[in-house]
N, CA and C atoms of all chains as a GROMACS GRO file, in nm:
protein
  588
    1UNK      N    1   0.085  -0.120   0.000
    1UNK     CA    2   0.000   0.000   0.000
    1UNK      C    3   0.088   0.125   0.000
    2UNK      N    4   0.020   0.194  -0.120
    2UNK     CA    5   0.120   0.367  -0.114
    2UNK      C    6   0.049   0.485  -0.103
    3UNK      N    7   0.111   0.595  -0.020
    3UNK     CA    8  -0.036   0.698  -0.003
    3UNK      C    9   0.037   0.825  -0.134
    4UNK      N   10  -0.038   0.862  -0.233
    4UNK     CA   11  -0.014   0.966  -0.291
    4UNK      C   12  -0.092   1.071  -0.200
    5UNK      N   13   0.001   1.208  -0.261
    5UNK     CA   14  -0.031   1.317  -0.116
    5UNK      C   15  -0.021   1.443  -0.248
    6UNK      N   16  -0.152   1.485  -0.332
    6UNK     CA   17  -0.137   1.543  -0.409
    6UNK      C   18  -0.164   1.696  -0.316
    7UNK      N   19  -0.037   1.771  -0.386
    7UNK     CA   20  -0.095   1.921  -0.288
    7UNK      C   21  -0.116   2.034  -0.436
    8UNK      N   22  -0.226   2.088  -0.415
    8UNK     CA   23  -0.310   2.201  -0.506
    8UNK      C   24  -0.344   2.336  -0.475
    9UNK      N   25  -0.254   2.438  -0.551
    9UNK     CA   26  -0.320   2.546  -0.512
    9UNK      C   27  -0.414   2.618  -0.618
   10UNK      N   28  -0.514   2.646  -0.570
   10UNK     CA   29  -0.589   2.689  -0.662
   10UNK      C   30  -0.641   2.824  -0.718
   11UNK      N   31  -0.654   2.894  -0.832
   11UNK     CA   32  -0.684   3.006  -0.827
   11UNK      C   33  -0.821   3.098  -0.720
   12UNK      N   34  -0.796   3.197  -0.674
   12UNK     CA   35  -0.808   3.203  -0.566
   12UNK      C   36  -0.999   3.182  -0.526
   13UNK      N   37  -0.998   3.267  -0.662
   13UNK     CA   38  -1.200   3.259  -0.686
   13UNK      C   39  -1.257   3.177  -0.725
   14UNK      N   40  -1.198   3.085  -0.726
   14UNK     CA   41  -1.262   2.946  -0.752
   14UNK      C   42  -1.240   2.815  -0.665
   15UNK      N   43  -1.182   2.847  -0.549
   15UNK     CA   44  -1.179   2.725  -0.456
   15UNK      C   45  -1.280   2.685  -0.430
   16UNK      N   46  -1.386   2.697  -0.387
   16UNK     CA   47  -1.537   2.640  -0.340
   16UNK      C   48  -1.578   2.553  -0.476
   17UNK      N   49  -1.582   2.643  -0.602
   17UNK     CA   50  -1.650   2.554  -0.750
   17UNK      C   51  -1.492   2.417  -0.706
   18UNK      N   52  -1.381   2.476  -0.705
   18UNK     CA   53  -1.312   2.352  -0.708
   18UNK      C   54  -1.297   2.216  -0.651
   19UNK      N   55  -1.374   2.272  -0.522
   19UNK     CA   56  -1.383   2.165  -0.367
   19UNK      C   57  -1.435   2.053  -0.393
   20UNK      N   58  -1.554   2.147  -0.492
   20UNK     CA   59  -1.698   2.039  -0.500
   20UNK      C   60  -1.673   1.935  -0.649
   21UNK      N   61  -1.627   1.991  -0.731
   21UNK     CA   62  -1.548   1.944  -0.876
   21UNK      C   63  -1.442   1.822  -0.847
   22UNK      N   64  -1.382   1.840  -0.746
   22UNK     CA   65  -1.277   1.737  -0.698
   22UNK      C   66  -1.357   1.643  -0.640
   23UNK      N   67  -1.437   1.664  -0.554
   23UNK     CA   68  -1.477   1.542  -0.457
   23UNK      C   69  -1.592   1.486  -0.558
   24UNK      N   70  -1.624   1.530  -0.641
   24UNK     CA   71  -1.717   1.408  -0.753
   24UNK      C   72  -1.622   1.405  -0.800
   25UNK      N   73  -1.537   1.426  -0.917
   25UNK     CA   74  -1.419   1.366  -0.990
   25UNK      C   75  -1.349   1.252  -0.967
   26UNK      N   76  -1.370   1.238  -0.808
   26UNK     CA   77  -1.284   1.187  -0.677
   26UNK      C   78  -1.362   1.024  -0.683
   27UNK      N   79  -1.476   1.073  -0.646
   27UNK     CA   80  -1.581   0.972  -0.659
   27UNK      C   81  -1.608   0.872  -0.745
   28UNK      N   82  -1.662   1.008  -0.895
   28UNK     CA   83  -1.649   0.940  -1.015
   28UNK      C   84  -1.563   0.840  -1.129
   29UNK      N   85  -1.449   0.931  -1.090
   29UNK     CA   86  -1.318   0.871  -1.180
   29UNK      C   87  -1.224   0.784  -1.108
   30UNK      N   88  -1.177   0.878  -1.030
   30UNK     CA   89  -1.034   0.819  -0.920
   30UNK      C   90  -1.098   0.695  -0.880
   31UNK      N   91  -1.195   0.715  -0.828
   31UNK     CA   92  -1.246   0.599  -0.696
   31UNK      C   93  -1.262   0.432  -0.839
   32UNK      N   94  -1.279   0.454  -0.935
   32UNK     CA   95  -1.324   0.362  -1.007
   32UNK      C   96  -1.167   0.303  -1.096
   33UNK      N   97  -1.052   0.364  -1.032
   33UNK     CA   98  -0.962   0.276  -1.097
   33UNK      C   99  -0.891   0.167  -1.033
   34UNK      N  100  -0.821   0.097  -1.099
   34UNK     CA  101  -0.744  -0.031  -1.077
   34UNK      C  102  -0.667   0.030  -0.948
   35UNK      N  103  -0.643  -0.053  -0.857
   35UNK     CA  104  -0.571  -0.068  -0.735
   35UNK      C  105  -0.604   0.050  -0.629
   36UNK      N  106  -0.688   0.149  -0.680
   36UNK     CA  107  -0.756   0.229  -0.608
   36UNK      C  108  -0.766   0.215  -0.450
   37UNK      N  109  -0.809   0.228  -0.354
   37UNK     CA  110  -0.804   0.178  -0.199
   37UNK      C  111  -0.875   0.318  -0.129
   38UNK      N  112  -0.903   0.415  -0.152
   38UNK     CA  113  -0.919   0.508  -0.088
   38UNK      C  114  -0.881   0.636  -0.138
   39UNK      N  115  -0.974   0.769  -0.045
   39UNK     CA  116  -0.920   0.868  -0.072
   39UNK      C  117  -1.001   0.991   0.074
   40UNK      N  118  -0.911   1.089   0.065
   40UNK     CA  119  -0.972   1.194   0.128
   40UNK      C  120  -0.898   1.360   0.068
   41UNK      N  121  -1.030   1.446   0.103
   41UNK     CA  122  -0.973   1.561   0.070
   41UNK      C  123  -0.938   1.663   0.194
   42UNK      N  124  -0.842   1.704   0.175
   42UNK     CA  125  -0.845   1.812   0.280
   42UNK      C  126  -0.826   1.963   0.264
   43UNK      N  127  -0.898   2.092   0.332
   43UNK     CA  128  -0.895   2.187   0.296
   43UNK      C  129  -0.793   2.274   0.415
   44UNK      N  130  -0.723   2.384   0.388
   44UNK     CA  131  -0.646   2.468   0.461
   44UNK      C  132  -0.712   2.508   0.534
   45UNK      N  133  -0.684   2.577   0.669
   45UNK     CA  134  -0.711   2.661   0.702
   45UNK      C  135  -0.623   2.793   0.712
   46UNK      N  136  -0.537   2.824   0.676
   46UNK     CA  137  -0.452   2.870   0.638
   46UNK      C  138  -0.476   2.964   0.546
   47UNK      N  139  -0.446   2.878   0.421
   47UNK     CA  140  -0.424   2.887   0.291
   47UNK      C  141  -0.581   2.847   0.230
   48UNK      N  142  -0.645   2.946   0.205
   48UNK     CA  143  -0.837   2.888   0.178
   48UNK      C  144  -0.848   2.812   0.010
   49UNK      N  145  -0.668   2.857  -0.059
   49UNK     CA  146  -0.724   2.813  -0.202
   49UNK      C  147  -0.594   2.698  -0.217
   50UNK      N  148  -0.587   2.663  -0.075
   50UNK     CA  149  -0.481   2.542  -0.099
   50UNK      C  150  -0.586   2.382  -0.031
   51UNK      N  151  -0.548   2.255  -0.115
   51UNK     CA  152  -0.591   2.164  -0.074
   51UNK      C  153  -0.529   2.067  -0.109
   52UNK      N  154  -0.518   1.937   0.007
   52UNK     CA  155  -0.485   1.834  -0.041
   52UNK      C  156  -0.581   1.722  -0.085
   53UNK      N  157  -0.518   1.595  -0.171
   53UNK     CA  158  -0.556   1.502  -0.203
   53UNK      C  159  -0.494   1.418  -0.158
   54UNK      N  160  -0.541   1.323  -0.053
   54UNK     CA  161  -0.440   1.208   0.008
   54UNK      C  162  -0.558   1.082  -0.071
   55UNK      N  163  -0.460   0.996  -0.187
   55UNK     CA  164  -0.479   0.878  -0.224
   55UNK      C  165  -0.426   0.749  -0.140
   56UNK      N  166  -0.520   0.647  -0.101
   56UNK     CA  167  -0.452   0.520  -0.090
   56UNK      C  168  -0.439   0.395  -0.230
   57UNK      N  169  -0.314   0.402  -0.277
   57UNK     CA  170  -0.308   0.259  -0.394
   57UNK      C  171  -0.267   0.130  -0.338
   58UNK      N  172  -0.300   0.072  -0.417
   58UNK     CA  173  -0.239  -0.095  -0.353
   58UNK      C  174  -0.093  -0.082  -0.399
   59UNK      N  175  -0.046  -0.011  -0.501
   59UNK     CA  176   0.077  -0.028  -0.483
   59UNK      C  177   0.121   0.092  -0.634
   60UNK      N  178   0.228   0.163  -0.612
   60UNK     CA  179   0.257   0.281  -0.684
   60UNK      C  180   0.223   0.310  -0.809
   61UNK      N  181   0.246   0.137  -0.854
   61UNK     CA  182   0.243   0.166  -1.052
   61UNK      C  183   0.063   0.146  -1.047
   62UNK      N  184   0.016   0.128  -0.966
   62UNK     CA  185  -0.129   0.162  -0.968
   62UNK      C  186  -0.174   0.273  -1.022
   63UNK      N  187  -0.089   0.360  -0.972
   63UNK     CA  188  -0.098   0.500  -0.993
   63UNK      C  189  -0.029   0.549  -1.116
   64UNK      N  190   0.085   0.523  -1.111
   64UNK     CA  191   0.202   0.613  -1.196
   64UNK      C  192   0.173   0.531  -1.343
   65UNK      N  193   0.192   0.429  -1.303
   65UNK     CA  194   0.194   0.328  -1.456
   65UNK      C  195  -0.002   0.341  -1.522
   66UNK      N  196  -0.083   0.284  -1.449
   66UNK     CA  197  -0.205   0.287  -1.447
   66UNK      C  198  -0.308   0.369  -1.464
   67UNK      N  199  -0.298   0.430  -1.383
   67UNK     CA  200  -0.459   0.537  -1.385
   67UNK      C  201  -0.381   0.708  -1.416
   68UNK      N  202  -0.253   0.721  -1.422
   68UNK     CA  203  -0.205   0.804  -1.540
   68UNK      C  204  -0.159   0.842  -1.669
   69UNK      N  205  -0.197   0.685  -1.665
   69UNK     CA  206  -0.154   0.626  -1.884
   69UNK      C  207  -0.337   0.654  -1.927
   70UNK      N  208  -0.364   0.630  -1.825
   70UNK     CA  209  -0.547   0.626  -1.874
   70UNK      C  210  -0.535   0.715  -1.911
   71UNK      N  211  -0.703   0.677  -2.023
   71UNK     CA  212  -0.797   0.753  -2.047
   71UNK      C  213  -0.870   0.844  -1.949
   72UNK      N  214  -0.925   0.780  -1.860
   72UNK     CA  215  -0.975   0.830  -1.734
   72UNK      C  216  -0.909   0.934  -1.660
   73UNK      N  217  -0.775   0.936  -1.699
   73UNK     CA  218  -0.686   1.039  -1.627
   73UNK      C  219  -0.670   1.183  -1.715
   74UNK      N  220  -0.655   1.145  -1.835
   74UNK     CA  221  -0.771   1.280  -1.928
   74UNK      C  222  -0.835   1.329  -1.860
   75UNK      N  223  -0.945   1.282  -1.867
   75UNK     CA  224  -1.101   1.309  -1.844
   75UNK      C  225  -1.064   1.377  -1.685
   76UNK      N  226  -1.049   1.300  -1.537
   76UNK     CA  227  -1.006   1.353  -1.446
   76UNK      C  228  -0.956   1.519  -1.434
   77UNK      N  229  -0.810   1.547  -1.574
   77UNK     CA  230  -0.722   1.603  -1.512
   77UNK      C  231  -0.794   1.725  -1.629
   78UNK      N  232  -0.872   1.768  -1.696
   78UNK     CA  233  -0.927   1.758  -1.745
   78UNK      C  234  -1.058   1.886  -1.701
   79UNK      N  235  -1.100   1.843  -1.593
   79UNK     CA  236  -1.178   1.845  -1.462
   79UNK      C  237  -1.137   1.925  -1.372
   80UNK      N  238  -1.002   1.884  -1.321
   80UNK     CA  239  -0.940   1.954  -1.252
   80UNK      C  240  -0.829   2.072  -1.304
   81UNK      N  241  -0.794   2.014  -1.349
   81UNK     CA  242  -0.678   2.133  -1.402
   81UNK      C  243  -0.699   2.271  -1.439
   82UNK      N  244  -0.822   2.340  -1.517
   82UNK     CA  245  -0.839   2.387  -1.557
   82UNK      C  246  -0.824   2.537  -1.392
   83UNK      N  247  -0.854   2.431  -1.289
   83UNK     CA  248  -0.849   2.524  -1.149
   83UNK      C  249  -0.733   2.557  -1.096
   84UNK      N  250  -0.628   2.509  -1.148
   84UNK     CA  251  -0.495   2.525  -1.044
   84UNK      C  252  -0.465   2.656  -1.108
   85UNK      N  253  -0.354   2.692  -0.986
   85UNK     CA  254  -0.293   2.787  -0.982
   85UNK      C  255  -0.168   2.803  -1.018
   86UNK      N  256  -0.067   2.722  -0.985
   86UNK     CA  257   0.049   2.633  -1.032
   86UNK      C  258   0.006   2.481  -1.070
   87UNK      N  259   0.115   2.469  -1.139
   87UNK     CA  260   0.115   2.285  -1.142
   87UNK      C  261   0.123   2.200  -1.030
   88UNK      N  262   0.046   2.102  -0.994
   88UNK     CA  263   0.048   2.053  -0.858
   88UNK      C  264   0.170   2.016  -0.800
   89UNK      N  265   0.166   1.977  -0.674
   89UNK     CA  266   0.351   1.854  -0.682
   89UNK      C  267   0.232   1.727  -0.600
   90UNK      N  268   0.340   1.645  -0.638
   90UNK     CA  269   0.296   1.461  -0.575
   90UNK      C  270   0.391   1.447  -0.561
   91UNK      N  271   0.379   1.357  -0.443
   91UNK     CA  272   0.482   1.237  -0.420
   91UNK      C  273   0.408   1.115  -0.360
   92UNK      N  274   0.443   1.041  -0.318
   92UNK     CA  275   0.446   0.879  -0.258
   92UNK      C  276   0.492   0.904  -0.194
   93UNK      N  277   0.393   0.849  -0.068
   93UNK     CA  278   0.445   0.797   0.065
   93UNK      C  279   0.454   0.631   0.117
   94UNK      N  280   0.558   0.608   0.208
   94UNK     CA  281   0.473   0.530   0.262
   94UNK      C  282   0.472   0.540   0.416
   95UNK      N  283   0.394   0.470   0.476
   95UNK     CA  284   0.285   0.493   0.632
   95UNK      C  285   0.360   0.401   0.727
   96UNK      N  286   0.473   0.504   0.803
   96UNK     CA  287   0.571   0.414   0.938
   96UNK      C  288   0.465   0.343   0.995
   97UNK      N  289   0.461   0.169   0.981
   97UNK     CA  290   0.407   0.104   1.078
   97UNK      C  291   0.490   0.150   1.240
   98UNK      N  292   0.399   0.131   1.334
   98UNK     CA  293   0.417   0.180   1.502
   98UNK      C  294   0.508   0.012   1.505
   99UNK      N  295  -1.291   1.889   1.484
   99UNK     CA  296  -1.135   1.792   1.476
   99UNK      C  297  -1.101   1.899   1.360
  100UNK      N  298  -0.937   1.855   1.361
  100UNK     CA  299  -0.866   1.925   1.292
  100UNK      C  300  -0.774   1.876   1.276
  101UNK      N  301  -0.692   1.854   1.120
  101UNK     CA  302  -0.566   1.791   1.107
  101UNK      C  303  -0.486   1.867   1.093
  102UNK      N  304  -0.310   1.824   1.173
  102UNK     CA  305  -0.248   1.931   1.142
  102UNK      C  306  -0.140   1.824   1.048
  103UNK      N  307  -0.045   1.938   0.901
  103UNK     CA  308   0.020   1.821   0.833
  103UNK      C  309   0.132   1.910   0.844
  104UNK      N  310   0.250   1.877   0.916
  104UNK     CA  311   0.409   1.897   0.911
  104UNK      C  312   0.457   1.823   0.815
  105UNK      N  313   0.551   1.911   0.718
  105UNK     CA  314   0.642   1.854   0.642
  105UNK      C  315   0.783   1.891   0.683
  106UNK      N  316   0.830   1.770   0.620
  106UNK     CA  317   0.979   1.805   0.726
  106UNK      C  318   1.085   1.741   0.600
  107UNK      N  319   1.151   1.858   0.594
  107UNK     CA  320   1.278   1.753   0.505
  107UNK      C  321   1.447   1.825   0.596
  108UNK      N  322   1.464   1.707   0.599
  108UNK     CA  323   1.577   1.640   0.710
  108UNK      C  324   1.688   1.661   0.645
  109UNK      N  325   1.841   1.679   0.751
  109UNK     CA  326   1.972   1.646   0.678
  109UNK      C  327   1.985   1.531   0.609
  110UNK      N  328   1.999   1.537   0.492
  110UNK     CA  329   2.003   1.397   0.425
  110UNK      C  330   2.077   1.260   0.482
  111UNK      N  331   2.206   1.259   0.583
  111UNK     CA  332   2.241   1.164   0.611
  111UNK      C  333   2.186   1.109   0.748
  112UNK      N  334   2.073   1.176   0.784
  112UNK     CA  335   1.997   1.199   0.927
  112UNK      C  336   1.892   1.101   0.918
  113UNK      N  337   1.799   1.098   0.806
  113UNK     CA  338   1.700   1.064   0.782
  113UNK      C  339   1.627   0.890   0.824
  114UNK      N  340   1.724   0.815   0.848
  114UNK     CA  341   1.730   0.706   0.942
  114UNK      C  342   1.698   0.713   1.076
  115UNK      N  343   1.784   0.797   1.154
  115UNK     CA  344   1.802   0.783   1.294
  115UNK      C  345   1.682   0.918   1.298
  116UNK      N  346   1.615   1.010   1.250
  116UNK     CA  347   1.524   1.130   1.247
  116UNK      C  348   1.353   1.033   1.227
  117UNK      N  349   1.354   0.946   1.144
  117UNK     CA  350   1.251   0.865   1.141
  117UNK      C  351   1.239   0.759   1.306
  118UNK      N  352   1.301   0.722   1.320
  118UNK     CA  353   1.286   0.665   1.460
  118UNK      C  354   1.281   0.720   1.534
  119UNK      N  355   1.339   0.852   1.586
  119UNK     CA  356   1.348   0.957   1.682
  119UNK      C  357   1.218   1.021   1.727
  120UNK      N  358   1.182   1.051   1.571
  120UNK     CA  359   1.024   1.129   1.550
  120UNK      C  360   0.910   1.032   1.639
  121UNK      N  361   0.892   0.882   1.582
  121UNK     CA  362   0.804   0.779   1.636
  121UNK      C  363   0.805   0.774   1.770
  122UNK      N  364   0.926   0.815   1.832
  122UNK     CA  365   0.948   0.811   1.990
  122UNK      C  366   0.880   0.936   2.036
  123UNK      N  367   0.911   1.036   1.994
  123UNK     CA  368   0.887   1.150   2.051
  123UNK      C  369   0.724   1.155   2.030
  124UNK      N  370   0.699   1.161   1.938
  124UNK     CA  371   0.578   1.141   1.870
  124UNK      C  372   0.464   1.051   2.019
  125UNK      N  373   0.529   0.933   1.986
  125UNK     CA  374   0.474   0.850   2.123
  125UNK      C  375   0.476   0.907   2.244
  126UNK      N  376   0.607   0.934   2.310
  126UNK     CA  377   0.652   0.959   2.436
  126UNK      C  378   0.558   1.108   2.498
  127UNK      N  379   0.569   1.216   2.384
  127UNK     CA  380   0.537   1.390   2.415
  127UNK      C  381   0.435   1.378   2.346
  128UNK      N  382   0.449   1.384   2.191
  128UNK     CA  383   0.293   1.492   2.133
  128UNK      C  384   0.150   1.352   2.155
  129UNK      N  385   0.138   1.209   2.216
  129UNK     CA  386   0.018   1.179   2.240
  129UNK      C  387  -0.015   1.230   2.359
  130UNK      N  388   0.053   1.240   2.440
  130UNK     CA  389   0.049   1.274   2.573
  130UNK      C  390  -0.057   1.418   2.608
  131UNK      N  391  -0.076   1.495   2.493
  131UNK     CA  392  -0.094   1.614   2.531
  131UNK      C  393  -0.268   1.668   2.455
  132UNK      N  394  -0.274   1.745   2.526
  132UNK     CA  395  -0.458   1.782   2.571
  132UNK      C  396  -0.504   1.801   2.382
  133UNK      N  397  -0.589   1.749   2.379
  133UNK     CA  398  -0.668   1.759   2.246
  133UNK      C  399  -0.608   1.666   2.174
  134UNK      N  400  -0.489   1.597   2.168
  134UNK     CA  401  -0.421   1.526   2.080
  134UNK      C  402  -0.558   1.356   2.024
  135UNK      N  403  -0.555   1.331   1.920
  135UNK     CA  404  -0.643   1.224   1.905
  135UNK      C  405  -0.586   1.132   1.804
  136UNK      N  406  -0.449   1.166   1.729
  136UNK     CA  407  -0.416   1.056   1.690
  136UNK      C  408  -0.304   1.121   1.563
  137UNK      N  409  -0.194   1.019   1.524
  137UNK     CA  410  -0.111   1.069   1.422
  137UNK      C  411  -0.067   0.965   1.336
  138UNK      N  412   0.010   1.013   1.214
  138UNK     CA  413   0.056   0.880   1.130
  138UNK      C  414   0.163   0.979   1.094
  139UNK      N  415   0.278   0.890   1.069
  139UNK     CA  416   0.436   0.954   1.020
  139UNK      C  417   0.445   0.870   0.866
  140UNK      N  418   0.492   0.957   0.831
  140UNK     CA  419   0.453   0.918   0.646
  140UNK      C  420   0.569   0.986   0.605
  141UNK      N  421   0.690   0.861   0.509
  141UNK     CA  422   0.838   0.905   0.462
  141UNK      C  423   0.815   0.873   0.281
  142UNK      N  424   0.874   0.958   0.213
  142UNK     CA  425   0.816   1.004   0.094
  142UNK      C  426   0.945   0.920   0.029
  143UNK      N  427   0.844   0.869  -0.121
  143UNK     CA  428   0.901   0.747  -0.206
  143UNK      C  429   1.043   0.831  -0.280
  144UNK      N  430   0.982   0.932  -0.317
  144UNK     CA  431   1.045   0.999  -0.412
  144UNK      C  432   1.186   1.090  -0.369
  145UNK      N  433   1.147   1.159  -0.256
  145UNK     CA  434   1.274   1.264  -0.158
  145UNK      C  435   1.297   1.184  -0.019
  146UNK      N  436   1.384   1.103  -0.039
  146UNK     CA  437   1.383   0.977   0.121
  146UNK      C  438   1.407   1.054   0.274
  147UNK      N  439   1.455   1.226   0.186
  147UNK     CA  440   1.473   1.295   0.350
  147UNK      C  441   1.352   1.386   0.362
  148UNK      N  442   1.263   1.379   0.335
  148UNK     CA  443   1.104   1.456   0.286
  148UNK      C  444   0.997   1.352   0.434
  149UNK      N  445   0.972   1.371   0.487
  149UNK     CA  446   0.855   1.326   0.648
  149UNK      C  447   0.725   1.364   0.626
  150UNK      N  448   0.594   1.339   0.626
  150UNK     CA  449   0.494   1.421   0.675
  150UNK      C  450   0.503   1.354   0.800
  151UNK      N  451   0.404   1.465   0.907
  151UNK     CA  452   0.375   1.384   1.014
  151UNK      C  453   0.219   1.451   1.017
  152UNK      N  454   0.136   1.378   1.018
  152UNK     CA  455  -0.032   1.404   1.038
  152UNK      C  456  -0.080   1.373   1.126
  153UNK      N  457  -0.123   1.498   1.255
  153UNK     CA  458  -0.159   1.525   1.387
  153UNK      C  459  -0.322   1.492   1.349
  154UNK      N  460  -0.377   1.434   1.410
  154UNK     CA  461  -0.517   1.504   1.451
  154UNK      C  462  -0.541   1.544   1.627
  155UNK      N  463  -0.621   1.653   1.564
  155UNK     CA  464  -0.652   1.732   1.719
  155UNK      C  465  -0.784   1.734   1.752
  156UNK      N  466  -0.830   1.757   1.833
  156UNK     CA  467  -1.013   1.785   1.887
  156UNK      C  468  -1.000   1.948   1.786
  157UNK      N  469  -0.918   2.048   1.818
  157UNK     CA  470  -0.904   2.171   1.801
  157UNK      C  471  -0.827   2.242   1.782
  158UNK      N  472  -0.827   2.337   1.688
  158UNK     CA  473  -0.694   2.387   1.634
  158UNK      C  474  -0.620   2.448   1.766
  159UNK      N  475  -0.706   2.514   1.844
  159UNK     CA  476  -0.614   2.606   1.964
  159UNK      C  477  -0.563   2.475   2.044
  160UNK      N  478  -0.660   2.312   2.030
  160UNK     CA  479  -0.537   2.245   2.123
  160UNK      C  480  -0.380   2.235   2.061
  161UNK      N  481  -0.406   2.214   1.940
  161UNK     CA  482  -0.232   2.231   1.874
  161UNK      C  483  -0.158   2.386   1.888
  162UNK      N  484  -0.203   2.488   1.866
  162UNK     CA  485  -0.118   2.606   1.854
  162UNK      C  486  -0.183   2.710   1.940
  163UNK      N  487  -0.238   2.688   2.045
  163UNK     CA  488  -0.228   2.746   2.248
  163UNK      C  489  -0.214   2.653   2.312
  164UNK      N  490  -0.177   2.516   2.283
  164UNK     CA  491  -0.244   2.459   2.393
  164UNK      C  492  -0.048   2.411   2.410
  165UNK      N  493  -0.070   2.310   2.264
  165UNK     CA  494   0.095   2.252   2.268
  165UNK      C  495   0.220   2.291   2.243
  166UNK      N  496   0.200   2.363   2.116
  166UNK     CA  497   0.314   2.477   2.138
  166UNK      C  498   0.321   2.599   2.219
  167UNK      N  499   0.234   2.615   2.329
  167UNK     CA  500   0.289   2.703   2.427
  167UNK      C  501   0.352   2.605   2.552
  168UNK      N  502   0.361   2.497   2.529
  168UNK     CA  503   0.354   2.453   2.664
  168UNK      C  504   0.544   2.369   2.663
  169UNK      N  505   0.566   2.332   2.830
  169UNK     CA  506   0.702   2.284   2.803
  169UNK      C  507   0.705   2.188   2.729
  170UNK      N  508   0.641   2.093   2.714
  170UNK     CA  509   0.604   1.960   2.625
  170UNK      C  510   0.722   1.980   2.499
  171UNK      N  511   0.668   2.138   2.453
  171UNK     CA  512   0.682   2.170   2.285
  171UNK      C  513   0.847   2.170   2.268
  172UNK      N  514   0.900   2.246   2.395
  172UNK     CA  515   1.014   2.279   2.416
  172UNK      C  516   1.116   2.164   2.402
  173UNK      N  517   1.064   2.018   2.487
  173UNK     CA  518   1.126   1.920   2.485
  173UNK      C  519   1.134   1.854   2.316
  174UNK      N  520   1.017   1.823   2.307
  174UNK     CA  521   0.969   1.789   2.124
  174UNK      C  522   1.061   1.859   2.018
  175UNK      N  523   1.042   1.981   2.051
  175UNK     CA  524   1.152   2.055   1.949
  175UNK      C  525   1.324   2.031   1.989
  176UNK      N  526   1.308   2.032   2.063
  176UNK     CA  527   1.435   1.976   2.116
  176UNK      C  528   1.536   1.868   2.048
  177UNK      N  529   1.430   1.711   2.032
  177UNK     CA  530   1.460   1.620   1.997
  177UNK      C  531   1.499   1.630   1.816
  178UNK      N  532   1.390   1.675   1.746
  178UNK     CA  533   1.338   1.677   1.662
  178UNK      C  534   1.425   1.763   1.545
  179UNK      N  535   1.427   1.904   1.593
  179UNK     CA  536   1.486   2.029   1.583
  179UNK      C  537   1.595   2.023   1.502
  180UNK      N  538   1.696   1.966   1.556
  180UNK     CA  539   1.855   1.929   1.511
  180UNK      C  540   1.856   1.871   1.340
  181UNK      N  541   1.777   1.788   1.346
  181UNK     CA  542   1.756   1.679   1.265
  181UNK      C  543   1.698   1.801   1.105
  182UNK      N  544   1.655   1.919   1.144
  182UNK     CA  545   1.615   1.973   1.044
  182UNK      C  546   1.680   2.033   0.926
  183UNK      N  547   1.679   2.051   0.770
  183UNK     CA  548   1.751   2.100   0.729
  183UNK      C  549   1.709   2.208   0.664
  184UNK      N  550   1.559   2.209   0.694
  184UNK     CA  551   1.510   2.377   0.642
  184UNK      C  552   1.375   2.388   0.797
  185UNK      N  553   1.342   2.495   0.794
  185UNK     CA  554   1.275   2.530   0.896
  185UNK      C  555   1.128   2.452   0.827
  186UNK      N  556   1.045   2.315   0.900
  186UNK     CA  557   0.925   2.295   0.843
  186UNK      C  558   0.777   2.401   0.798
  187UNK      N  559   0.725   2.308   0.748
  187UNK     CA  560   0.612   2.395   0.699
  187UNK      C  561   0.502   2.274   0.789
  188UNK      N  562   0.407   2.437   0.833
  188UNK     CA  563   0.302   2.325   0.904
  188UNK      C  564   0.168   2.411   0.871
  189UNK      N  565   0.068   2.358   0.854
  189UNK     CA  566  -0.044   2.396   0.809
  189UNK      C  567  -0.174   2.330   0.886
  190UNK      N  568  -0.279   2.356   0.895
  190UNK     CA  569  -0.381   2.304   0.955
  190UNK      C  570  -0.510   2.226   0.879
  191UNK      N  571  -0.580   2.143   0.851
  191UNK     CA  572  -0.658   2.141   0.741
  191UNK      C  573  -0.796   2.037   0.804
  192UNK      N  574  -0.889   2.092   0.733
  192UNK     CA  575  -1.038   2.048   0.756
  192UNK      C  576  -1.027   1.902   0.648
  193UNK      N  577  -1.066   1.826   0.706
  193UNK     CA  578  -1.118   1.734   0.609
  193UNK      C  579  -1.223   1.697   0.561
  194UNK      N  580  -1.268   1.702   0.423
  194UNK     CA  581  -1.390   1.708   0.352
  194UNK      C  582  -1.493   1.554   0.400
  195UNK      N  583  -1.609   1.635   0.465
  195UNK     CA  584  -1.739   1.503   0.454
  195UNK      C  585  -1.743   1.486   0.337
  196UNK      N  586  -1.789   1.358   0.279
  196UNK     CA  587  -1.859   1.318   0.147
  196UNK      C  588  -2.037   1.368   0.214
   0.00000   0.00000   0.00000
């Protein structure tokens, strides 16, 4: 299991249309690919037009190889992109077992 | 509730003995303390000296009046501190209901 930790900033007048655009996108697209496992969004308090995307995959090329060669990842980025402010950054994590 | 997400990128030859250090301290000081409800330490695929650490709190003032005013913070930073190779970034964030 790998957690992608997408961080987004978004143009500034459009965070709310974006919130709601992500979490169906989230639903719709993300949630329906191969090795998929989870997801949550989180909003700043801080920063009101910054947010994250924490993905769970079963395993990286789920992601990297998979559901970003897609079609579906079009369509997704597509969706989203059109809101950012910069280009996002990602990375992979993985989760210190205790 | 409220999540708080520290990013931390470490002296690069640190990043071993800074991952175990953190889990201790982590355990030993920041559960210990008022509002605290739970955390995960998360080391990044891509930058191996790159950390999140993801607090959850009852409340934002229990993380920033409650814990960083208190000696707790003093000791925590203490441990932790050395190990740094840029000053972290810490942010607070709501997490989205579906």
């Amino acid at each position: 299991m790998i957690t992608e930790v997408a961080d987004f900033l978004i143009l500034e007048d459009k965070s709310s249309t974006f919130e709601g655009e992500l979490a169906r996108a989230a639903k719709d697209i993300l949630a329906k690919a191969k090795g998929y496992v989870g997801h949550k969004i989180l909003s700043s308090h801080e920063t009101p037009n910054r947010f994250l995307l924490v993905v769970e995959w079963e395993t990286i090329e789920d992601h990297v190889m998979g559901f970003r060669q897609s079609e579906a990842f079009i369509e997704w980025r597509g969706i989203i992109g059109p809101f950012f402010k910069n280009p996002p950054t990602v990375e992979h994590f993985n989760v210190r077992k205790e």
